[in-house]
N, C-alpha and C positions, 0 to 999 in steps of 0.2 A: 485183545487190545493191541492196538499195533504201536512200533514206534515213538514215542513223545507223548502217547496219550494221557490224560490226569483221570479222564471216567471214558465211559461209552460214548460219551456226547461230545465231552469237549479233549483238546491239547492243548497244547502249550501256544502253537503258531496261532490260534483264537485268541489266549489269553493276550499273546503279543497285540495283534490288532484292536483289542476290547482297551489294553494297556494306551495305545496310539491313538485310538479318538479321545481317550477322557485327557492324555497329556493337549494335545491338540486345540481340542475345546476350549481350555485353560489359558493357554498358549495367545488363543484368539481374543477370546475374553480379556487376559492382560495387557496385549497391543491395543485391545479398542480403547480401554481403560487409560491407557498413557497418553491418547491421542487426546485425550479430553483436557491436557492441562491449560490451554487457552481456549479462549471464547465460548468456555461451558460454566455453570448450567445454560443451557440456551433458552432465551429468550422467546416465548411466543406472546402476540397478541400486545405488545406493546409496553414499553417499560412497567417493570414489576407487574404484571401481569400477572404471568405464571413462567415458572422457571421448569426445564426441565433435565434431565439427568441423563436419561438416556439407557440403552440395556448395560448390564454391567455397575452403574453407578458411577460414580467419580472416584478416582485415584485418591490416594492420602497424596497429603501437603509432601514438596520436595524442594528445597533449597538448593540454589542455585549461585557458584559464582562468579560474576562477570568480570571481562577483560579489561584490564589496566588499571585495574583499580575501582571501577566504577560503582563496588557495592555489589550485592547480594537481591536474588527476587526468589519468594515464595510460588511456586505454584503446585495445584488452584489455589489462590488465595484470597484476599478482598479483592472485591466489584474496584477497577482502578478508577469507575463514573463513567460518562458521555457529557456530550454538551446536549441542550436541550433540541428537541426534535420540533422546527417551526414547520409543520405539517400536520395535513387530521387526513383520518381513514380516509378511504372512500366506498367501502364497504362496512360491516358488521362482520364476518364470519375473520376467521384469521389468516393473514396473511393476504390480507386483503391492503393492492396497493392504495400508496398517502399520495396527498397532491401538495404541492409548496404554499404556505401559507406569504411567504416576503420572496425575495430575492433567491433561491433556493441554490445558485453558485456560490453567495456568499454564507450563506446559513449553512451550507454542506449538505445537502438532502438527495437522495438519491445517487446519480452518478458522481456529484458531489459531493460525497461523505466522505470523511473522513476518523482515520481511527488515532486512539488517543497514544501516542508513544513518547519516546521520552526525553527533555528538551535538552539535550545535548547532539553535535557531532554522530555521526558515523565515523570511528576510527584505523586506522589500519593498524597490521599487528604490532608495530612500535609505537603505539599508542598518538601517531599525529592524527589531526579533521581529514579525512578520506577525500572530500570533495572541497577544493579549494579553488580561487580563480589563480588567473596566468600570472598575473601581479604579483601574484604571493608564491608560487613553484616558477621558478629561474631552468629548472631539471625540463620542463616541457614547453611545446610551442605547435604550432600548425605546420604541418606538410607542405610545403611548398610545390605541389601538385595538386591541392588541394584548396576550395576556397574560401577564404578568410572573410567571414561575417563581421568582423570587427569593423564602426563605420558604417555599416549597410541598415538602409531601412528596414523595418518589420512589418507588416500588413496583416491583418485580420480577413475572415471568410469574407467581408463585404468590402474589401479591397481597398480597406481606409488603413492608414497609416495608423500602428500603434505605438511605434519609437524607434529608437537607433542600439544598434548592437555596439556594447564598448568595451564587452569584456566576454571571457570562455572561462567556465568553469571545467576542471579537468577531476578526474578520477587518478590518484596515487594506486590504487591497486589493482586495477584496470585499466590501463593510459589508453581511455579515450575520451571527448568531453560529453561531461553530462551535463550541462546546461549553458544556456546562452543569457548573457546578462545586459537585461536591455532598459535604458534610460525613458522613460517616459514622462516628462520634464522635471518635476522638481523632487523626482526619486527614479531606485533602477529599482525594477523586479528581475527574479528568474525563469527562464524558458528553457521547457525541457525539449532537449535536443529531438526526441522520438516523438515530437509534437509538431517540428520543426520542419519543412522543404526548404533546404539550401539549396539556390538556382547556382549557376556555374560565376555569375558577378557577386557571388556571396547576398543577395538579398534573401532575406526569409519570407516565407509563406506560412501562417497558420489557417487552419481550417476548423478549428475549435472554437476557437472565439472571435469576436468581433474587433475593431480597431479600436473601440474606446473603450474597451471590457480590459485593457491591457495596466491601466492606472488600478483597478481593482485585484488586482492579483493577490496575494497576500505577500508582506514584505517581511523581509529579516531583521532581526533583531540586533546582528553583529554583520558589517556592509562585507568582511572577507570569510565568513562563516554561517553553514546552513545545517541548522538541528535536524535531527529526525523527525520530530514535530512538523518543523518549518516543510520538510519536502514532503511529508502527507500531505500537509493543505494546499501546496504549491500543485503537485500533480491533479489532484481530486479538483483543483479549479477548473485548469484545462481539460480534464474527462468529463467536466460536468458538463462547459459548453458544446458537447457534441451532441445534447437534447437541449440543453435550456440555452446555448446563444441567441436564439431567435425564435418566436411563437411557431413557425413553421414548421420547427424541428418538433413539439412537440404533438403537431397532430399525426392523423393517421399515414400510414407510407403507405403510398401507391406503387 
């Protein structure tokens, strides 16, 4: 028997490797398992349907605690809801796409959708709103190489006027702006900048939506302050008009 050996058959450097898939396994098993603590059991086939688990199962409950003060989250824990889904299959088998039963920009469906989070602020590590407008941060301002949308029309994919830019919303912990704040008359909505072509006379171009889809935005609840809430449904408007601003978009592409 030579060297390290434990019988005829086997040694030690075997046991090692036999030792390294079962840690390993375990290993992978426990990372898939951690990955599960949001958006599982998953959903198929349509609310409560059937939920599923996945290999491995679900991790035990783990308590969380957030910054600034903001409380404590379970996860996996309770279903935190949805809002209702105004849509029907358009098949039988699962996963079978739904078609919009109303408005489906504003109902949230599809590119539209939107997920349920929490209605405060984004904050920075000192605990201020992350994303505030120019009015309220005196610390930043526009490049003057650069140009200034404040003032400047907005126009929609069918080149109709959707309002007037009057304000920049800027990012504290990233200084640059994340959204354009634009009046369309007897209220402003938000525009997000990555939605946005700024010509060089500072007017804007959207291509997501149309010039009078601009009044339907969804609006804030505090005029110098935008929840997390608030910028899921704000984004998810304008991603949804890139199929539903116009019948066009949603047939077939040639």
């Amino acid at each position: 028997m030579g060297t390290g050996a434990v019988t005829g058959y086997i040694d030690v450097a075997q046991l090692a490797l036999y030792g390294f898939w079962i840690f390993f396994f375990f290993l992978v098993r426990h990372l898939h398992r951690e990955g599960k603590r949001e958006g599982w059991p998953l959903e198929i086939g349509g609310r409560g349907a059937q939920f599923v688990e996945g290999f491995g199962g679900m991790p035990d409950p783990k308590t969380y605690e957030l910054d600034n003060g903001q409380g404590s989250r379970t996860l996996p824990g309770p279903d935190r809801g949805s809002y209702d889904l105004k849509a029907v299959s358009t098949g039988s088998y699962v996963g079978a796409p739904v078609h919009p039963t109303g408005d489906p920009m504003v109902d949230g469906v599809g590119p539209a959708a939107w997920a349920i989070r929490p209605e405060g602020p984004d904050l920075t590590v000192d605990g201020r709103p992350r994303i505030v407008p120019l009015r309220a941060e005196a610390d930043h301002k526009v490049n003057r190489r650069d140009p200034d949308p404040r003032g400047q029309a907005v126009t929609g994919c069918d080149g109709k006027a959707g309002g007037t830019v009057v304000d920049l919303w800027v990012d504290r912990a990233e200084p640059h702006f994340r959204y354009a704040e634009v009046n369309v008359g007897d209220h402003t909505v938000l525009l997000p900048m990555t939605m946005a072509r700024v010509s060089k006379d500072g007017t804007i171009k959207v291509n997501s939506i149309r010039g009078d889809q601009f009044s339907q935005v969804p609006r804030l609840a505090n005029a110098d302050q935008v929840t997390l809430q608030e910028e899921d449904k704000i984004t998810a408007f304008y991603g949804g008009g890139t199929l539903y601003a116009t019948p066009d978009r949603m047939g077939p592409v040639l």
